[in-house]
Residue, then its C-alpha position, 0 to 999 in steps of 0.5 A: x506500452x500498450x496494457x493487456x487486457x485481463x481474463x476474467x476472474x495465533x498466538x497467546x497475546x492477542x487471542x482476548x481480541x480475536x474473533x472468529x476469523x471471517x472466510x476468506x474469498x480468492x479475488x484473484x487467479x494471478x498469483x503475485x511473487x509480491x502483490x502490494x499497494x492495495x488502493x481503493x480509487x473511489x472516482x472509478x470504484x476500482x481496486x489498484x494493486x500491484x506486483x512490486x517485482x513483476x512491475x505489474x499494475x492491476x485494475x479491478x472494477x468493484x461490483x456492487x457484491x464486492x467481487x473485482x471485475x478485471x479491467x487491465x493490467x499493466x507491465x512496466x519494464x522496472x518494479x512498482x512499489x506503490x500507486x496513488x490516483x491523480x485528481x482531474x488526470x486519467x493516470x495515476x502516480x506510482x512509485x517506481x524503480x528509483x523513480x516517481x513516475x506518470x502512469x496513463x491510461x494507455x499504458x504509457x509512463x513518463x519518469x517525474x522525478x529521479x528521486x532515492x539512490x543507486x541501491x535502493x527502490x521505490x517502496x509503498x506510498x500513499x497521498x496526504x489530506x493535503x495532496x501530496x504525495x509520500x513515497x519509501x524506499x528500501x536498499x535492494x540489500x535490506x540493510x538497517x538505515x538503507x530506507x528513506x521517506x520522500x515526499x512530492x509537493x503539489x508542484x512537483x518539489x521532491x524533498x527528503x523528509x526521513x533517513x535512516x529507515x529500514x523497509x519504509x512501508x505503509x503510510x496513513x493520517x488520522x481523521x482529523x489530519x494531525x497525526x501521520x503514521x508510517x510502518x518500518x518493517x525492519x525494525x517491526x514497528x508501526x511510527x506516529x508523528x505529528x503532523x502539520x497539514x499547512x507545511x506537510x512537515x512532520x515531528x515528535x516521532x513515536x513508536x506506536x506499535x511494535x510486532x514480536x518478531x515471531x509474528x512476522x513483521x508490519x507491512x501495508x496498512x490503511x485507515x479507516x472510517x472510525x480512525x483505526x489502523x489495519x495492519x497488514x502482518x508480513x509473515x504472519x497471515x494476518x491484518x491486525x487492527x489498532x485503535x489510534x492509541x495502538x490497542x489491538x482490537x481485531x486480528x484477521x487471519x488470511x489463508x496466506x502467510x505472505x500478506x502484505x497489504x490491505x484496504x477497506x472499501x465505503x461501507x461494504x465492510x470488505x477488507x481485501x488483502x494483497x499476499x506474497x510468495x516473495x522467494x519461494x522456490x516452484x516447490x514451495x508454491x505448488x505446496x501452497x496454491x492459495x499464496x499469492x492471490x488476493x483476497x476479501x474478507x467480510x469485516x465491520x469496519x467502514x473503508x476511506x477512498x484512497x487519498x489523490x494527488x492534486x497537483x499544481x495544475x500548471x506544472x501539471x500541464x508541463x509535464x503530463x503534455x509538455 
Protein backbone atom coordinates (compact mmCIF):
# COMPACT_ATOMS: atom_id res chain seq x y z
CA UNK A 1 0.00 0.00 0.00
CA UNK A 2 1.35 3.08 -1.05
CA UNK A 3 0.29 6.38 1.31
CA UNK A 4 -1.18 9.51 -0.17
CA UNK A 5 0.03 12.54 -0.04
CA UNK A 6 -2.37 15.10 1.60
CA UNK A 7 -3.58 18.78 0.23
CA UNK A 8 -2.52 21.46 2.42
CA UNK A 9 -4.47 22.56 5.09
CA UNK A 10 -21.60 24.04 31.15
CA UNK A 11 -22.66 23.03 33.80
CA UNK A 12 -22.97 24.08 37.66
CA UNK A 13 -20.42 21.73 39.18
CA UNK A 14 -17.49 22.66 37.54
CA UNK A 15 -18.03 26.49 36.67
CA UNK A 16 -15.69 27.62 39.91
CA UNK A 17 -13.10 26.12 37.69
CA UNK A 18 -13.80 27.40 34.37
CA UNK A 19 -11.94 30.02 32.48
CA UNK A 20 -12.51 31.78 30.01
CA UNK A 21 -12.67 29.23 26.96
CA UNK A 22 -9.46 29.91 24.61
CA UNK A 23 -10.51 30.20 20.90
CA UNK A 24 -10.24 27.40 19.03
CA UNK A 25 -8.39 27.25 15.64
CA UNK A 26 -9.57 24.12 12.93
CA UNK A 27 -6.10 22.34 12.27
CA UNK A 28 -7.52 20.22 9.80
CA UNK A 29 -10.13 20.15 6.67
CA UNK A 30 -10.66 16.22 6.96
CA UNK A 31 -13.39 15.54 8.81
CA UNK A 32 -13.20 12.14 10.59
CA UNK A 33 -16.52 9.86 11.43
CA UNK A 34 -13.84 9.10 14.78
CA UNK A 35 -10.73 10.88 14.65
CA UNK A 36 -8.73 9.57 17.86
CA UNK A 37 -5.00 8.83 19.10
CA UNK A 38 -3.88 11.87 19.07
CA UNK A 39 0.21 11.68 19.62
CA UNK A 40 2.82 14.15 19.89
CA UNK A 41 6.20 12.18 18.04
CA UNK A 42 8.86 14.51 19.40
CA UNK A 43 11.80 12.92 17.19
CA UNK A 44 9.81 14.05 14.02
CA UNK A 45 7.76 17.02 15.59
CA UNK A 46 4.93 15.40 14.30
CA UNK A 47 1.40 15.32 15.39
CA UNK A 48 -0.26 11.53 14.79
CA UNK A 49 -3.67 10.96 14.93
CA UNK A 50 -6.00 8.70 13.43
CA UNK A 51 -9.68 7.68 12.18
CA UNK A 52 -10.54 4.77 13.88
CA UNK A 53 -13.46 3.77 11.36
CA UNK A 54 -12.05 5.21 8.22
CA UNK A 55 -8.60 2.93 9.31
CA UNK A 56 -6.68 6.31 8.35
CA UNK A 57 -3.50 7.19 9.89
CA UNK A 58 -2.57 10.97 9.68
CA UNK A 59 0.90 12.79 9.94
CA UNK A 60 1.26 16.63 10.48
CA UNK A 61 4.40 18.31 10.57
CA UNK A 62 4.37 20.90 13.74
CA UNK A 63 5.45 24.70 12.73
CA UNK A 64 7.17 26.66 15.03
CA UNK A 65 3.56 28.54 15.47
CA UNK A 66 1.62 25.32 16.18
CA UNK A 67 -0.24 25.14 12.60
CA UNK A 68 0.18 21.02 11.23
CA UNK A 69 1.97 20.86 8.27
CA UNK A 70 0.52 17.89 6.30
CA UNK A 71 2.82 15.23 5.66
CA UNK A 72 0.62 11.67 4.30
CA UNK A 73 -1.94 9.99 5.27
CA UNK A 74 -2.30 6.43 5.30
CA UNK A 75 -5.22 3.96 4.36
CA UNK A 76 -5.22 0.48 5.90
CA UNK A 77 -7.84 -2.00 4.90
CA UNK A 78 -9.17 -2.54 8.69
CA UNK A 79 -9.75 0.23 11.62
CA UNK A 80 -6.65 1.86 13.68
CA UNK A 81 -7.49 2.30 17.31
CA UNK A 82 -4.21 3.74 18.45
CA UNK A 83 -0.54 4.55 17.15
CA UNK A 84 2.47 4.82 19.26
CA UNK A 85 6.19 5.71 17.44
CA UNK A 86 9.20 2.96 17.44
CA UNK A 87 12.59 3.75 18.90
CA UNK A 88 15.42 3.68 16.36
CA UNK A 89 12.71 2.14 13.67
CA UNK A 90 11.10 4.43 10.77
CA UNK A 91 7.36 3.09 11.58
CA UNK A 92 5.12 2.98 14.22
CA UNK A 93 2.85 0.39 16.03
CA UNK A 94 -0.89 0.76 15.81
CA UNK A 95 -3.65 -0.95 17.22
CA UNK A 96 -5.34 -2.32 14.59
CA UNK A 97 -8.45 -4.44 13.84
CA UNK A 98 -7.96 -7.22 16.30
CA UNK A 99 -4.49 -7.02 15.93
CA UNK A 100 -0.82 -5.16 16.75
CA UNK A 101 0.34 -4.29 13.60
CA UNK A 102 3.93 -2.60 12.13
CA UNK A 103 3.05 0.49 10.27
CA UNK A 104 6.12 1.55 7.57
CA UNK A 105 7.09 4.52 6.34
CA UNK A 106 5.91 3.26 2.92
CA UNK A 107 2.77 2.37 3.87
CA UNK A 108 3.30 -0.96 4.17
CA UNK A 109 1.94 -3.10 7.36
CA UNK A 110 2.83 -6.33 8.90
CA UNK A 111 0.41 -7.95 11.56
CA UNK A 112 2.69 -8.76 14.94
CA UNK A 113 0.34 -10.34 17.22
CA UNK A 114 -3.42 -11.56 16.62
CA UNK A 115 -4.29 -10.39 19.99
CA UNK A 116 -8.54 -9.74 21.34
CA UNK A 117 -11.23 -12.04 20.24
CA UNK A 118 -13.84 -12.25 17.49
CA UNK A 119 -16.30 -9.49 18.27
CA UNK A 120 -14.33 -6.95 19.70
CA UNK A 121 -11.18 -4.27 18.20
CA UNK A 122 -8.25 -2.64 18.96
CA UNK A 123 -8.94 0.55 20.85
CA UNK A 124 -6.59 3.41 22.37
CA UNK A 125 -2.90 2.71 23.61
CA UNK A 126 0.00 4.34 24.42
CA UNK A 127 3.58 3.16 25.67
CA UNK A 128 4.76 2.78 28.93
CA UNK A 129 8.39 4.77 30.70
CA UNK A 130 9.54 1.19 30.33
CA UNK A 131 8.67 0.84 26.34
CA UNK A 132 6.17 -1.36 26.33
CA UNK A 133 3.19 -1.19 24.59
CA UNK A 134 -0.59 -1.20 26.20
CA UNK A 135 -3.26 -1.38 23.80
CA UNK A 136 -7.60 -1.81 24.61
CA UNK A 137 -10.31 -3.23 23.39
CA UNK A 138 -14.04 -2.99 22.93
CA UNK A 139 -16.80 -5.59 21.85
CA UNK A 140 -18.12 -4.26 18.43
CA UNK A 141 -21.60 -4.25 20.42
CA UNK A 142 -20.36 -2.21 23.30
CA UNK A 143 -21.60 -4.64 25.79
CA UNK A 144 -20.41 -4.10 29.57
CA UNK A 145 -17.38 -6.69 30.32
CA UNK A 146 -16.64 -7.13 26.21
CA UNK A 147 -13.33 -4.50 26.71
CA UNK A 148 -10.03 -6.09 27.72
CA UNK A 149 -6.30 -4.26 28.26
CA UNK A 150 -3.25 -5.98 26.72
CA UNK A 151 0.20 -5.29 26.84
CA UNK A 152 3.23 -5.88 24.62
CA UNK A 153 6.67 -6.46 26.22
CA UNK A 154 10.02 -5.30 24.65
CA UNK A 155 10.15 -9.05 23.08
CA UNK A 156 7.26 -9.11 21.66
CA UNK A 157 5.15 -11.20 24.70
CA UNK A 158 1.49 -10.20 24.26
CA UNK A 159 -0.36 -10.79 27.70
CA UNK A 160 -3.84 -10.11 29.07
CA UNK A 161 -3.66 -7.86 32.07
CA UNK A 162 -7.49 -6.70 32.57
CA UNK A 163 -10.66 -8.22 31.58
CA UNK A 164 -13.83 -7.26 32.38
CA UNK A 165 -13.68 -3.71 30.91
CA UNK A 166 -16.12 -1.87 28.91
CA UNK A 167 -14.78 0.71 26.21
CA UNK A 168 -10.92 0.33 27.40
CA UNK A 169 -9.77 4.21 26.35
CA UNK A 170 -7.03 6.51 27.07
CA UNK A 171 -3.80 5.38 28.96
CA UNK A 172 -1.30 7.42 30.99
CA UNK A 173 1.60 7.33 33.88
CA UNK A 174 2.26 9.68 36.60
CA UNK A 175 5.77 11.62 36.54
CA UNK A 176 7.17 9.63 38.63
CA UNK A 177 6.42 5.97 36.92
CA UNK A 178 4.34 4.83 39.60
CA UNK A 179 1.17 5.31 39.02
CA UNK A 180 -0.68 4.20 35.70
CA UNK A 181 -4.14 5.44 34.57
CA UNK A 182 -6.84 4.12 32.34
CA UNK A 183 -10.15 5.41 31.19
CA UNK A 184 -13.43 3.06 30.96
CA UNK A 185 -15.82 5.02 28.97
CA UNK A 186 -18.58 2.74 29.60
CA UNK A 187 -18.89 3.24 33.05
CA UNK A 188 -17.42 7.00 32.77
CA UNK A 189 -14.62 6.68 34.98
CA UNK A 190 -11.16 7.55 34.86
CA UNK A 191 -9.03 4.36 37.01
CA UNK A 192 -5.40 4.49 39.08
CA UNK A 193 -3.16 1.66 39.67
CA UNK A 194 -0.08 1.30 41.17
CA UNK A 195 2.40 0.58 39.13
CA UNK A 196 5.58 -1.62 38.93
CA UNK A 197 7.96 -0.25 36.33
CA UNK A 198 10.37 -3.55 36.62
CA UNK A 199 7.53 -6.14 35.99
CA UNK A 200 4.83 -3.69 34.04
CA UNK A 201 2.47 -5.18 36.37
CA UNK A 202 -0.34 -3.09 37.86
CA UNK A 203 -2.47 -3.26 41.12
CA UNK A 204 -4.55 -1.70 43.93
CA UNK A 205 -7.29 -0.43 41.01
CA UNK A 206 -9.13 2.96 42.12
CA UNK A 207 -11.89 4.81 40.79
CA UNK A 208 -10.04 8.25 40.53
CA UNK A 209 -12.81 10.04 38.60
CA UNK A 210 -16.17 9.67 37.58
CA UNK A 211 -18.05 11.76 34.90
CA UNK A 212 -21.90 12.51 35.47
CA UNK A 213 -23.49 10.81 32.59
CA UNK A 214 -25.24 14.27 31.46
CA UNK A 215 -21.69 15.50 30.51
CA UNK A 216 -20.89 12.67 28.43
CA UNK A 217 -18.28 10.23 28.96
CA UNK A 218 -14.06 10.16 29.19
CA UNK A 219 -12.49 9.49 26.35
CA UNK A 220 -8.64 9.98 25.08
CA UNK A 221 -6.28 11.55 27.60
CA UNK A 222 -2.89 12.66 28.06
CA UNK A 223 -0.05 13.79 30.73
CA UNK A 224 1.50 16.52 31.00
CA UNK A 225 4.60 18.17 32.32
CA UNK A 226 3.38 19.12 35.86
CA UNK A 227 1.50 15.60 36.08
CA UNK A 228 -2.04 16.59 35.42
CA UNK A 229 -4.51 14.74 33.33
CA UNK A 230 -6.43 16.02 30.35
CA UNK A 231 -9.25 14.44 29.64
CA UNK A 232 -11.11 14.44 26.80
CA UNK A 233 -15.06 14.53 27.47
CA UNK A 234 -16.89 12.15 24.57
CA UNK A 235 -20.29 13.92 24.32
CA UNK A 236 -19.35 16.75 26.18
CA UNK A 237 -17.46 19.31 23.96
CA UNK A 238 -14.75 19.26 26.22
CA UNK A 239 -11.21 18.44 27.87
CA UNK A 240 -11.34 18.33 31.61
CA UNK A 241 -7.95 18.69 33.29
CA UNK A 242 -7.42 16.83 36.84
CA UNK A 243 -5.03 17.18 39.09
CA UNK A 244 -3.00 13.63 40.05
CA UNK A 245 -5.33 13.55 43.00
CA UNK A 246 -8.60 13.93 40.34
CA UNK A 247 -9.47 17.70 41.21
CA UNK A 248 -10.79 19.31 38.35
CA UNK A 249 -9.00 22.24 37.94
CA UNK A 250 -9.83 23.46 34.09
CA UNK A 251 -12.52 22.84 31.74
CA UNK A 252 -11.59 23.37 27.85
CA UNK A 253 -14.68 24.00 25.96
CA UNK A 254 -14.11 22.60 21.97
CA UNK A 255 -16.40 23.89 19.15
CA UNK A 256 -17.40 20.08 18.62
CA UNK A 257 -19.44 17.79 20.82
CA UNK A 258 -17.71 14.45 19.69
CA UNK A 259 -14.11 15.28 21.04
CA UNK A 260 -12.50 12.23 21.68
CA UNK A 261 -8.80 12.70 22.12
CA UNK A 262 -5.97 15.17 23.02
CA UNK A 263 -2.51 15.89 23.39
CA UNK A 264 -0.12 18.94 24.49
CA UNK A 265 2.75 19.71 22.54
CA UNK A 266 6.58 20.83 24.61
CA UNK A 267 6.29 23.96 25.83
CA UNK A 268 4.00 25.77 23.02
CA UNK A 269 1.11 25.65 25.55
CA UNK A 270 -1.14 24.20 22.54
CA UNK A 271 -3.61 21.54 23.27
CA UNK A 272 -4.99 19.79 20.16
CA UNK A 273 -8.06 17.82 20.44
CA UNK A 274 -9.30 15.21 17.99
CA UNK A 275 -13.30 15.12 17.33
CA UNK A 276 -15.94 12.89 16.33
CA UNK A 277 -19.35 12.71 13.91
CA UNK A 278 -19.41 8.92 15.09
CA UNK A 279 -23.20 7.88 13.73
CA UNK A 280 -24.28 11.04 12.45
CA UNK A 281 -26.60 10.92 9.33
CA UNK A 282 -25.22 13.45 6.11
CA UNK A 283 -28.18 15.77 7.60
CA UNK A 284 -26.62 16.02 11.15
CA UNK A 285 -22.92 16.84 9.57
CA UNK A 286 -24.24 19.53 7.26
CA UNK A 287 -26.08 21.20 10.49
CA UNK A 288 -22.53 21.17 12.23
CA UNK A 289 -19.60 21.63 9.70
CA UNK A 290 -17.27 22.24 12.31
CA UNK A 291 -17.41 18.53 13.71
CA UNK A 292 -15.09 16.27 12.86
CA UNK A 293 -11.90 18.34 12.46
CA UNK A 294 -9.14 18.85 14.64
CA UNK A 295 -8.37 21.47 16.52
CA UNK A 296 -5.61 23.88 18.86
CA UNK A 297 -6.19 25.56 21.42
CA UNK A 298 -3.68 28.07 23.41
CA UNK A 299 -3.80 26.71 27.14
CA UNK A 300 -0.90 26.90 30.11
CA UNK A 301 0.08 23.85 30.28
CA UNK A 302 3.52 22.07 29.55
CA UNK A 303 3.15 18.85 26.89
CA UNK A 304 5.18 15.49 27.24
CA UNK A 305 6.25 13.53 23.84
CA UNK A 306 4.53 10.50 23.19
CA UNK A 307 6.14 7.76 24.95
CA UNK A 308 7.96 4.73 22.38
CA UNK A 309 8.10 1.46 22.14
CA UNK A 310 11.55 -0.03 22.50
CA UNK A 311 11.64 -3.21 21.40
CA UNK A 312 14.28 -6.09 21.96
CA UNK A 313 16.51 -5.28 19.06
CA UNK A 314 16.79 -8.98 18.16
CA UNK A 315 13.31 -9.82 17.94
CA UNK A 316 12.71 -6.70 16.37
CA UNK A 317 15.30 -7.63 13.58
CA UNK A 318 13.01 -10.75 12.86
CA UNK A 319 10.16 -9.68 12.62
CA UNK A 320 10.30 -6.11 11.09
CA UNK A 321 12.81 -7.98 8.17
CA UNK A 322 12.79 -11.49 8.60
Amino acid sequence: MTPRPLDAPDSGHDEEVRRRPPAATACTTDHAELGEGLRWDAVRNELLHVDIVAGTVWRHHIDEHGALVPVVRYDLPMTVGTIAPVVDDNGWLLGAGRDIVHLASDGSHRTLAVVSSPGTRMNDGACDPQGRFWVGTLADDHRAGGGALYRMGRDGEVVLVLDGLTISNGLGWSIDGHTMYLVDSGPRVVYAFDFDGATGSISARRVLVTIPAELGAPDGMTVDAAGDLWVAIYGGGRVHRYSPGGELRQVVEVPARQSTSCALVGRLGLLYVTTATEGWTDEQRSDDPTAGLLYRLDVDAVGLPALPFRPEPHWWATVTHG
